[in-house]
Rosetta silent file (secondary structure, phi, psi, omega in degrees, C-alpha in Angstrom):
SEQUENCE: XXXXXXXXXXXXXXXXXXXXXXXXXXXXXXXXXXXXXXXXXXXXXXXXXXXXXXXXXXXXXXXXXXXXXXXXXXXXXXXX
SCORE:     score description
SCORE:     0.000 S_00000001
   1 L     0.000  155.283  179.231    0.000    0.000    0.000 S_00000001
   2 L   -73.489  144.407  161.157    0.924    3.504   -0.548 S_00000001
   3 L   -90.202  -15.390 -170.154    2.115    5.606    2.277 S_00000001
   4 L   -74.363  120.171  172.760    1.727    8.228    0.676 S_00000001
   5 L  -135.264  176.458 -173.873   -1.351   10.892    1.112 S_00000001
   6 L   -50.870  165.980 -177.100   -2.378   14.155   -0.570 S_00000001
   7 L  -105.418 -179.329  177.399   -1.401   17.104    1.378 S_00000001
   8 H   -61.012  -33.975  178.231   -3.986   19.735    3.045 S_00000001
   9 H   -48.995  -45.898  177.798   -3.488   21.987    0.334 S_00000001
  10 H   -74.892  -40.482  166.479   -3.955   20.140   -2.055 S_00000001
  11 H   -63.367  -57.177 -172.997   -7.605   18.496   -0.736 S_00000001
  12 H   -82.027  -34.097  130.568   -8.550   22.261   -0.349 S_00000001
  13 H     2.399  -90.839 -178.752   -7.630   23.066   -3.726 S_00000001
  14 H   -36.674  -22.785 -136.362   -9.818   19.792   -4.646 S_00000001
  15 H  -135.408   -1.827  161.494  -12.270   20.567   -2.919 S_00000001
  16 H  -111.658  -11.701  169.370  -13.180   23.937   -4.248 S_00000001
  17 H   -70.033  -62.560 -105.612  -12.407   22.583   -8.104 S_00000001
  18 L  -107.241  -53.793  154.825  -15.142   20.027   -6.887 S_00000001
  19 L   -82.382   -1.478  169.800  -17.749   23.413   -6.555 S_00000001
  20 L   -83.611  144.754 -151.450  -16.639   25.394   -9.183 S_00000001
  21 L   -91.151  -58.323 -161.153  -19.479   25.170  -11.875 S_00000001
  22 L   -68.355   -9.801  174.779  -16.737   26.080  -14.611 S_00000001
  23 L   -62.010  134.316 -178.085  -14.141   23.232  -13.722 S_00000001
  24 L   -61.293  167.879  172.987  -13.653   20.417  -16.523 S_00000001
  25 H   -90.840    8.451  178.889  -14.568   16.967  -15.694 S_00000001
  26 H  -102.495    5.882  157.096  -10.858   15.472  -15.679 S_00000001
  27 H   -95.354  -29.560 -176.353  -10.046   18.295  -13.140 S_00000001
  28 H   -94.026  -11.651  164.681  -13.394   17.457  -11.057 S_00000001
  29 H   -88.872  -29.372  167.817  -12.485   13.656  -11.463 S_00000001
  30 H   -83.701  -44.732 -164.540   -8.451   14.066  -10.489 S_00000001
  31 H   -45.870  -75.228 -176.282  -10.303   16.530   -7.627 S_00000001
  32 H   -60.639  -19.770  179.796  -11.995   13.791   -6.140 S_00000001
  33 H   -68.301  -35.284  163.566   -9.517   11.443   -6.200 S_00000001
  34 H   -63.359  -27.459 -179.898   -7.193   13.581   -4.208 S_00000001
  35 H   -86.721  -11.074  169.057   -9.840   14.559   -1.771 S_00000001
  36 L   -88.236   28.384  175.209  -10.383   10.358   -1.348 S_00000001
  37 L  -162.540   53.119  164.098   -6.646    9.911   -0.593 S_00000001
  38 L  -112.078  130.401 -164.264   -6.426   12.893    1.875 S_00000001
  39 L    14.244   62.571  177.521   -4.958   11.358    5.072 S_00000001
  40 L  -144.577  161.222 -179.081   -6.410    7.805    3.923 S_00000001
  41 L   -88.545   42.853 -150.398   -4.097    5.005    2.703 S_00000001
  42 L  -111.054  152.795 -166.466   -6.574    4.576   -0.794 S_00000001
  43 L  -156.386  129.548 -172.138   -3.961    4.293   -3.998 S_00000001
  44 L   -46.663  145.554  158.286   -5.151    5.557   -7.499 S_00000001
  45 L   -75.095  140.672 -177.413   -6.846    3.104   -9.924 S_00000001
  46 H   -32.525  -74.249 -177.615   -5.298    1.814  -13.137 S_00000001
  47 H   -44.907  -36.194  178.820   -7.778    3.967  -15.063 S_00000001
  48 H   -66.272  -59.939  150.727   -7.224    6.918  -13.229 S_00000001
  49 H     1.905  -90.916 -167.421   -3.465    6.156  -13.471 S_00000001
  50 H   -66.990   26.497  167.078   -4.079    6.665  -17.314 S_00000001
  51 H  -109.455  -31.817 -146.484   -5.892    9.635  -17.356 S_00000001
  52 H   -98.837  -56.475  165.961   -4.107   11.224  -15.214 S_00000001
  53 H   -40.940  -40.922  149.448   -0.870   10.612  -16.935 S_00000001
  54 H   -44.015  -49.770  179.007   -2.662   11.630  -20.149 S_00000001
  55 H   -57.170  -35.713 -163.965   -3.528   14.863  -18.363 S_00000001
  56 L   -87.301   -8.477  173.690    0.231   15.310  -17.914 S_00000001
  57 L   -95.325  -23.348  164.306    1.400   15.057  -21.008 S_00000001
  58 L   -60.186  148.617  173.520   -1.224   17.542  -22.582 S_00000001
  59 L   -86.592  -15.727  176.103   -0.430   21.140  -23.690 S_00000001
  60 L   -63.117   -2.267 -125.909   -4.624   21.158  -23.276 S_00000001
  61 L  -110.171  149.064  151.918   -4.675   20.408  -19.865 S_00000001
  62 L   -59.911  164.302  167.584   -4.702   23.380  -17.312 S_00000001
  63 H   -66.393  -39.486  154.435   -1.834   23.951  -14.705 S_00000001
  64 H   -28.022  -68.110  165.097   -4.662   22.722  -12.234 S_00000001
  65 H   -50.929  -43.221 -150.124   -5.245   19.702  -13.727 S_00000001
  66 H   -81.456  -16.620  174.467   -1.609   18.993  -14.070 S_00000001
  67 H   -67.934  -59.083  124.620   -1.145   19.730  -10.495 S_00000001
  68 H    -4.138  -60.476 -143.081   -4.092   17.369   -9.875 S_00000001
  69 H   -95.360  -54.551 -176.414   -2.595   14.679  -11.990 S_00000001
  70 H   -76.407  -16.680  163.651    0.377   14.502  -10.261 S_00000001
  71 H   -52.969  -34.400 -179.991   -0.949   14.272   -7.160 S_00000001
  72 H   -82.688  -11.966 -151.163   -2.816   11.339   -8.092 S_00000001
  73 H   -87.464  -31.938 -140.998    0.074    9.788  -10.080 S_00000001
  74 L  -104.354    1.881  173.942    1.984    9.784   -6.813 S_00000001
  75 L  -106.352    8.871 -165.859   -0.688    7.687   -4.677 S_00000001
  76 L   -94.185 -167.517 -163.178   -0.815    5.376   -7.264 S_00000001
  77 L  -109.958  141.609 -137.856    0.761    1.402   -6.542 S_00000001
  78 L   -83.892  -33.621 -144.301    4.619    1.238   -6.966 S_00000001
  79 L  -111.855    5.222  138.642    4.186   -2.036   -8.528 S_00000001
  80 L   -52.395    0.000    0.000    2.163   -1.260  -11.640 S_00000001
């Protein structure tokens, strides 16, 4: 299992992306996943893995997202 969890910052970030009306849904989809791995030992899902990885590699992608993306990338399992 990961040891790893999102920081506070980062969850409050998420967690106002998560109420803004104007946020995309791969920013409101990395959003929750960081606020479900805020001080919980929970590890990203394959798919989310690849989206999120996807996100990081776009020039489409907001800084937000990418921010987002790595957060999740880094809660993901070691062993994938």
């Amino acid at each position: 299992m990961s040891n790893k969890h999102s920081s506070k910052e980062l969850g409050s970030l998420a967690a106002k992306i998560l109420k803004d009306p104007n946020a995309s849904k791969i920013e409101k989809e990395l959003a929750g996943s960081v606020l479900s791995q805020t001080n919980t030992d929970k590890v990203t899902s394959k798919e989310l893995e690849s989206k999120a990885s996807k996100v990081l590699t776009s020039e489409h992608c907001s800084d937000t997202a990418k921010s987002l993306a790595g957060s999740v990338l880094s809660q993901s399992k070691k062993s994938r």
